[in-house]
Structures are given as structure tokens and as C-alpha cells.
C-alpha positions as CSV (number, residue, x, y, z in Angstrom):
1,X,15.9,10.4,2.2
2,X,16.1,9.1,-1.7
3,X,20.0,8.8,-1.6
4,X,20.0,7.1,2.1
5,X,17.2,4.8,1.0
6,X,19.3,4.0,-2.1
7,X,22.2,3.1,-0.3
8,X,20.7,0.9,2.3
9,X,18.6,-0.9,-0.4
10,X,21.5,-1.2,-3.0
11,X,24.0,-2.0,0.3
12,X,27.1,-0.5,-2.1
13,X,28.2,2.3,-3.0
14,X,26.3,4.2,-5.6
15,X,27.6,5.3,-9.1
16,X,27.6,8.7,-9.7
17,X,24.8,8.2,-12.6
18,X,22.7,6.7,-9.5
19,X,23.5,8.7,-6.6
20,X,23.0,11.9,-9.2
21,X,19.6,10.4,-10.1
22,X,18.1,9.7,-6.8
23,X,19.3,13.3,-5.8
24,X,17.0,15.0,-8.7
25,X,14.5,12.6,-7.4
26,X,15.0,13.9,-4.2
27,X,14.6,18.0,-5.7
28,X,11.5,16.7,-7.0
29,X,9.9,15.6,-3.5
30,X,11.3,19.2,-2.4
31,X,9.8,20.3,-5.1
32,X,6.2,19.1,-4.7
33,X,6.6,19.7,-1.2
34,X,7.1,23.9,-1.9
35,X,4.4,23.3,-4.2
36,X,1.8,22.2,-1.1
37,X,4.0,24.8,1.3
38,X,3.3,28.0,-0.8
39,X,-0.4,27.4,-1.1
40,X,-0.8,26.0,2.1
41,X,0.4,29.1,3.7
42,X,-2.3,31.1,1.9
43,X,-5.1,29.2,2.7
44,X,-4.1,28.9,6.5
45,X,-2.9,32.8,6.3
46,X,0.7,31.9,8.0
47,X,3.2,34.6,9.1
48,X,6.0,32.7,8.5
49,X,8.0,29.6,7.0
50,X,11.3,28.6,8.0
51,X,11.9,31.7,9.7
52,X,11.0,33.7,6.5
53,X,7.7,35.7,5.7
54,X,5.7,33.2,3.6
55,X,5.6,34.2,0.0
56,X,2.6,35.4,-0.4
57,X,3.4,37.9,1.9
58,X,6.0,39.9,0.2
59,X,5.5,43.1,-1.6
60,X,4.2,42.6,-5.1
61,X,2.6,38.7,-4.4
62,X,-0.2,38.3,-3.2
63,X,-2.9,35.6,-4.2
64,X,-0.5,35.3,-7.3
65,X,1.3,33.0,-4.7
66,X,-1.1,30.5,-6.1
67,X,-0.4,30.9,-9.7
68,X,3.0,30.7,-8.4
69,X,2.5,27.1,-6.0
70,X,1.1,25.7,-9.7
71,X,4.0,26.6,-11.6
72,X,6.2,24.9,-8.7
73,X,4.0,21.8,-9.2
74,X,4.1,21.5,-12.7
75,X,8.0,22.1,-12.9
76,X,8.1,18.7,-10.9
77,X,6.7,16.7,-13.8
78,X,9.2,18.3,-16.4
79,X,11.9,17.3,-14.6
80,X,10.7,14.2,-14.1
81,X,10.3,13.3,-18.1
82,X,13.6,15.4,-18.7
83,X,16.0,13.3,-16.3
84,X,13.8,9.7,-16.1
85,X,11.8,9.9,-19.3
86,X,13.9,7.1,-20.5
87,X,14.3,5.3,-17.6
88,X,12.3,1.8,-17.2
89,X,10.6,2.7,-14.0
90,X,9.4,6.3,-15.2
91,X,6.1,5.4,-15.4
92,X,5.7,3.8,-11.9
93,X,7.7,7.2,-10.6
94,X,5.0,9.5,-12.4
95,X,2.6,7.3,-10.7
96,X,3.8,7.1,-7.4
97,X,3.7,11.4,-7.6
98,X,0.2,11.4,-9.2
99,X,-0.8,9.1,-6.2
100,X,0.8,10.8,-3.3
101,X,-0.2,14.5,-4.9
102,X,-3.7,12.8,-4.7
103,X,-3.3,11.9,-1.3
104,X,-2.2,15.2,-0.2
105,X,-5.1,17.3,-0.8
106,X,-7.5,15.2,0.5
107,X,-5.3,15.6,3.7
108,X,-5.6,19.5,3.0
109,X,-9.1,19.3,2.1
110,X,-9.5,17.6,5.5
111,X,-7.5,19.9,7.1
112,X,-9.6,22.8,5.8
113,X,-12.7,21.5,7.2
114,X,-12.1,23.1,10.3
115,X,-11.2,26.5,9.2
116,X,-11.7,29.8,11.9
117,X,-15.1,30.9,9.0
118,X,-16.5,27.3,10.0
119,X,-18.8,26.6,13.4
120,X,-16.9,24.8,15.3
121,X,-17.6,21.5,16.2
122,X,-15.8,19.5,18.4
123,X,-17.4,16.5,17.9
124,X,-15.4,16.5,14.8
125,X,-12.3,16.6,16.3
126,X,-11.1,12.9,17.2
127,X,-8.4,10.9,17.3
128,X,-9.0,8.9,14.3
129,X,-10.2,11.7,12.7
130,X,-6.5,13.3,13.2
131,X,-4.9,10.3,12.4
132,X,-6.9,10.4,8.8
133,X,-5.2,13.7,8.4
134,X,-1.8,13.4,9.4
135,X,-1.6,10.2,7.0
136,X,-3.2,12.2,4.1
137,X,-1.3,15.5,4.5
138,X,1.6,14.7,5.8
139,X,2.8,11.1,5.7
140,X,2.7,9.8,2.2
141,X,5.1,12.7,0.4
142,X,7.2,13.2,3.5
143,X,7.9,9.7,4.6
144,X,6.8,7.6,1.8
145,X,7.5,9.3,-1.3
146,X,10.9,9.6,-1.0
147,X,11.5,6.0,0.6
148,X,9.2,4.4,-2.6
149,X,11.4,6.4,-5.4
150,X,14.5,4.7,-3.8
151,X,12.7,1.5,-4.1
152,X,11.6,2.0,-7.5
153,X,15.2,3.3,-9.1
154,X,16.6,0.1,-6.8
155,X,13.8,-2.5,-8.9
156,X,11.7,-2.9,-6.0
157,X,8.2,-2.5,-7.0
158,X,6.5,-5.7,-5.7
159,X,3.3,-4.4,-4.3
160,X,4.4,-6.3,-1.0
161,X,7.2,-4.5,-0.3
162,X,5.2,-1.3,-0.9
163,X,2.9,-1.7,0.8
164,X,4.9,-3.3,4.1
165,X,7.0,0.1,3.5
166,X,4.0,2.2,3.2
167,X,2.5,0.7,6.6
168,X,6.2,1.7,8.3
169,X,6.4,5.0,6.5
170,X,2.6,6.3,7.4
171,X,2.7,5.2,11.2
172,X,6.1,7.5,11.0
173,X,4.5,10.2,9.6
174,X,1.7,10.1,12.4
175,X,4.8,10.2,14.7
176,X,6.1,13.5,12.6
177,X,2.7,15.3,12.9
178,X,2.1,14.5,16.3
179,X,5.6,16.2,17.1
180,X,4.7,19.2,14.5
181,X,1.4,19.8,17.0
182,X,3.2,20.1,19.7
183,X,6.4,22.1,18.5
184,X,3.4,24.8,17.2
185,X,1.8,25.3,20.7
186,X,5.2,24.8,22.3
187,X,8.0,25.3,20.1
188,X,10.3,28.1,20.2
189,X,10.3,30.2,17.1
190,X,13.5,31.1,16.6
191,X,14.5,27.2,16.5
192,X,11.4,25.9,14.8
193,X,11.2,28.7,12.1
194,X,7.8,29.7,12.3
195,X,5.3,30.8,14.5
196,X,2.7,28.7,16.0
197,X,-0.8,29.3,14.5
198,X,-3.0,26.0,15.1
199,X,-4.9,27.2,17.9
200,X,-6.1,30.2,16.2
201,X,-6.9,28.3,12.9
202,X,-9.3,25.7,14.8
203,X,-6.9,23.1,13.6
204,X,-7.8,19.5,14.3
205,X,-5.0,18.5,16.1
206,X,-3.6,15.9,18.4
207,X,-2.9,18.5,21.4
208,X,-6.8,19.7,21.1
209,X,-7.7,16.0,20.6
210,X,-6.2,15.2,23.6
211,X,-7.8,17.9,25.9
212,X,-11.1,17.2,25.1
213,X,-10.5,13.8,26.1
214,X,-9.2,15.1,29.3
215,X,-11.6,18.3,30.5
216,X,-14.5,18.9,32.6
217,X,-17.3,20.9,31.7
218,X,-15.9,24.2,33.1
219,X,-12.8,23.9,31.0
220,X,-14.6,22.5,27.7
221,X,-16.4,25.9,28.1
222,X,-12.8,27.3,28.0
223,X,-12.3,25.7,25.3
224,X,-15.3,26.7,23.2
225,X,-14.9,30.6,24.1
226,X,-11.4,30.6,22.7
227,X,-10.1,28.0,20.6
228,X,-10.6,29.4,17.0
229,X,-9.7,32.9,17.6
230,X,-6.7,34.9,16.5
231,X,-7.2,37.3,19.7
232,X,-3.3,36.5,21.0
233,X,-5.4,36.6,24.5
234,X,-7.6,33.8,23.6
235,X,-4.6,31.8,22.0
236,X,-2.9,32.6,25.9
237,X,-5.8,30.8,27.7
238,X,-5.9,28.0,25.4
239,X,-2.3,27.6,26.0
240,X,-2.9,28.0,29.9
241,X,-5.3,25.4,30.1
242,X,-3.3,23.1,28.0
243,X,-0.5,23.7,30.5
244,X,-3.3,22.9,33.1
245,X,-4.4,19.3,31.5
246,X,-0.2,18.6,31.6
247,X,-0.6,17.9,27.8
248,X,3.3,18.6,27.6
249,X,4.0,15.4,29.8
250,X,1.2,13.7,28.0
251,X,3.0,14.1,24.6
252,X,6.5,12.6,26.2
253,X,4.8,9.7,27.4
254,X,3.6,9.3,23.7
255,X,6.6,9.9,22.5
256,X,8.4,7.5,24.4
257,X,5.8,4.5,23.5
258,X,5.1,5.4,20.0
259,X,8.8,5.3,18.8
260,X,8.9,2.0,20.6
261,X,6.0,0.7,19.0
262,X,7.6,1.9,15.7
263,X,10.4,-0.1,16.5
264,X,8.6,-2.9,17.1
265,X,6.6,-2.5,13.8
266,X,10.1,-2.4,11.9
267,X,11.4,-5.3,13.4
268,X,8.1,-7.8,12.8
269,X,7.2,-6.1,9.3
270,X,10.5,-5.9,7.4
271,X,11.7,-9.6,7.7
272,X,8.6,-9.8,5.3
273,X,10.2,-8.7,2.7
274,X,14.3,-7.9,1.2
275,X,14.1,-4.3,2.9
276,X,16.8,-3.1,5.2
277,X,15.5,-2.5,8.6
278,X,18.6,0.4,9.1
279,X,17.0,2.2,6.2
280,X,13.5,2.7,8.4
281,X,15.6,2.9,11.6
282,X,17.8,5.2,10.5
283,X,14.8,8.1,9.6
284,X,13.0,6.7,13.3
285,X,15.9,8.1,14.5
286,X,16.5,11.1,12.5
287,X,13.4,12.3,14.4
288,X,12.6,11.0,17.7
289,X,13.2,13.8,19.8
290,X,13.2,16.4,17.6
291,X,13.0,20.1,18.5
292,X,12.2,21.6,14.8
């Protein structure tokens, strides 16, 4: 996403300095991103990751998958100072991954909230309570981040620009966590690379958001005797009655209208400002649909 953002922005062909500069950019968002990854998995005790066992499952690991998520984070910064240290927009870069770092664990710390050892409350679980989660946690270093880098390197740093991008890039990353709910309850594994586990980790998510909305009283009772547990049996009947509501045709529907409205949000918000509106396109479309 750094090197297409650079291209649209720059509308040339890079240099090779430039294209090899917004690449280490782009190993630093991977970067920061394995960081969150590693010790995500051990706080939500996930099976898998990409169709691998998650580190801190492998012989010899452990909890020092923690240690290890640290050193991943910190190796980020280093590279940073050893490939942009001179550069006139390093400080704005450090910045930006201070800020969107920030951001990210109070997504985390969100998502945590609603952890199996907590009651369970679903009173707590609303849509704009989601939404304040998938924007924390997910959109700013998967959407934004990389986008703002290529802006940065490119000399765009008017706070306008930012934040007309940011408003783009964060309503895409809703879109992108919407779809990850749904591919967990009903992905398939061997495409999606990991098994589903948000059901069994009380996870506030748009799928369980969306039920409550739509139950009676008999199934909210459903609900609360089995959402939460790891018991694959309790997972099934969660699943069931999701199949029951028709929360697969449900998400379509939203699928259909929210990359419309993201369209529409691209073509009104960009002529603001000197951004391309095939750069934002381009990732809309990279994703609408997607099946992983």
C-alpha cells in the first residue's frame, strides 16, 4: 500500500531510491503489524495465524512470545532512524508510528474488555461501541498508516489532507473488520488461514451486534447460555442461530451499501484536496468481496 500510494500521489514513475524507500516503509507497517499479531494471539489464546500455529505455540515459546512481540516492535524504530534518520519528514514518520501504535492498543484494550474471564454483558455490545473498535484496532495501521507514509515521503503533510485521508481510510477499515467478523464465523479455514475463535472469546463483534438487534427473548436466552464458551457445542448453536436470524444475507446487503457509500465518500471528500481518488479506489477494491 506505501509503493501504490506513492505512485498514484507522485503520478510518475518512482526512482529506485524512492520506490526502495517506501518499500522499507512498507516492512515497517509489516513490521509493527507482527508486533500487535504475536501478542495478540496470546492474549486471545489463538490456534492459528495464516494457516500456521501461532508462535507462542511452538515447542520452546511460550509467554516468551511477548518478549519476543517487543523485540519485533522495537526493531521497527531502528529501521526507521537507520534508512529515514536523515530524511526531512523523519520526524513526522516517527510520529505518525507513535500515534497509530497508540491507537492500536486502545483498540486492544477495548477489545479485551470482553474477554471469556469477564461477566458478560451485552448491553456492552453495540454498534458504536464496535465501530470504536474496529477504528482503534484495526483501521489506523492497516488502512491509514501505510496510505499517510506515502503522503509524507510524497511532501503531503497538510493536516487537511490528513485528515480528509484519515476519514476515507478509517470508514475502510470498518469495511475490513466487518468482513474479518464474518469470514471468522463463516470463513473457510483452509482459505482464510486460521480458525474462527470470536464466538468463543465473547468478542464484540458486528455479527453478535447484529443479532441482538434482531432476537426475541427465547433466542437472546440462546444467546446468553452459549456465546462465550469454548465448548465446540456451544460455538455450533451460536452458529445455528446466526444461520437462523439470516445474518449471512444481512452482511451482503451491508456489503453491497457500505462499499457504495465508500464510493460515495471518495468521490465528495477527495476533490477537497490534491489526492488521487484511484489511490483510495484502488484499495476499495482490493477488498470488496474478499474471501480471506
Amino acid at each position: 500500500m506505501v509503493v501504490a500510494s506513492l505512485r498514484h500521489i507522485c503520478d510518475r514513475e518512482l526512482t529506485d531510491d524512492e520506490e526502495k524507500k517506501a518499500i522499507i516503509l512498507g516492512w515497517c507497517v509489516e513490521w509493527l503489524q507482527a508486533f500487535f499479531l504475536v501478542a495478540d494471539d496470546v492474549m486471545d489464546e489463538s490456534k492459528t495465524r495464516r494457516g500456521q500455529p501461532c508462535w507462542y505455540t511452538k515447542d520452546g515459546v511460550g509467554l516468551e512470545a511477548v518478549n519476543d512481540s517487543f523485540l519485533i516492535g522495537v526493531t521497527t524504530y531502528r529501521l526507521l532512524k537507520k534508512y529515514f534518520g536523515e530524511e526531512s519528514y523523519y520526524v513526522k514518520i516517527l510520529e505518525l508510528f507513535n500515534e497509530v501504535s497508540y491507537q492500536t492498543a486502545i483498540g486492544q484494550t477495548l477489545d479485551l474488555m470482553f474477554s471469556p474471564h469477564k461477566d458478560l454483558d451485552f448491553t456492552k455490545f453495540t454498534l458504536i461501541r464496535f465501530k470504536t473498535i474496529a477504528k482503534h484496532k484495526t483501521a489506523y495501521y492497516s488502512f491509514y498508516l501505510p496510505v499517510a507514509l506515502a503522503m509524507h515521503m510524497a511532501g503531503v503533510s497538510d493536516d487537511k489532507s490528513h485528515n480528509i485521508a484519515k476519514t476515507i481510510l478509517l470508514a475502510m477499515g470498518e469495511f475490513f473488520q466487518i468482513q474479518d467478523d464474518y469470514l471468522d464465523c463463516f470463513g473457510e479455514p483452509s482459505i482464510t488461514g486460521k480458525g474462527g475463535s470470536d464466538i468463543e472469546q465473547s468478542k464484540c463483534t458486528w455479527l453478535i451486534v447484529q443479532a441482538l438487534d434482531h432476537v426475541n427473548d427465547q433466542q437472546k436466552d440462546i444467546l446468553k447460555a452459549n456465546y462465550g464458551k469454548s465448548d465446540p457445542v456451544c460455538v455450533q448453536k451460536v452458529k445455528e442461530l446466526y444461520n437462523e436470524l439470516n445474518l449471512k444475507e444481512l452482511y451482503h446487503q451491508y456489503e453491497e451499501s457500505s462499499y457504495k457509500q465508500l464510493m460515495s465518500l471518495i468521490e465528495n471528500k477527495v476533490k477537497e484536496t490534491q489526492l488521487p481518488p484511484g489511490m483510495f479506489q484502488e484499495f476499495a477494491d482490493k477488498i470488496y468481496k474478499r474471501n480471506k
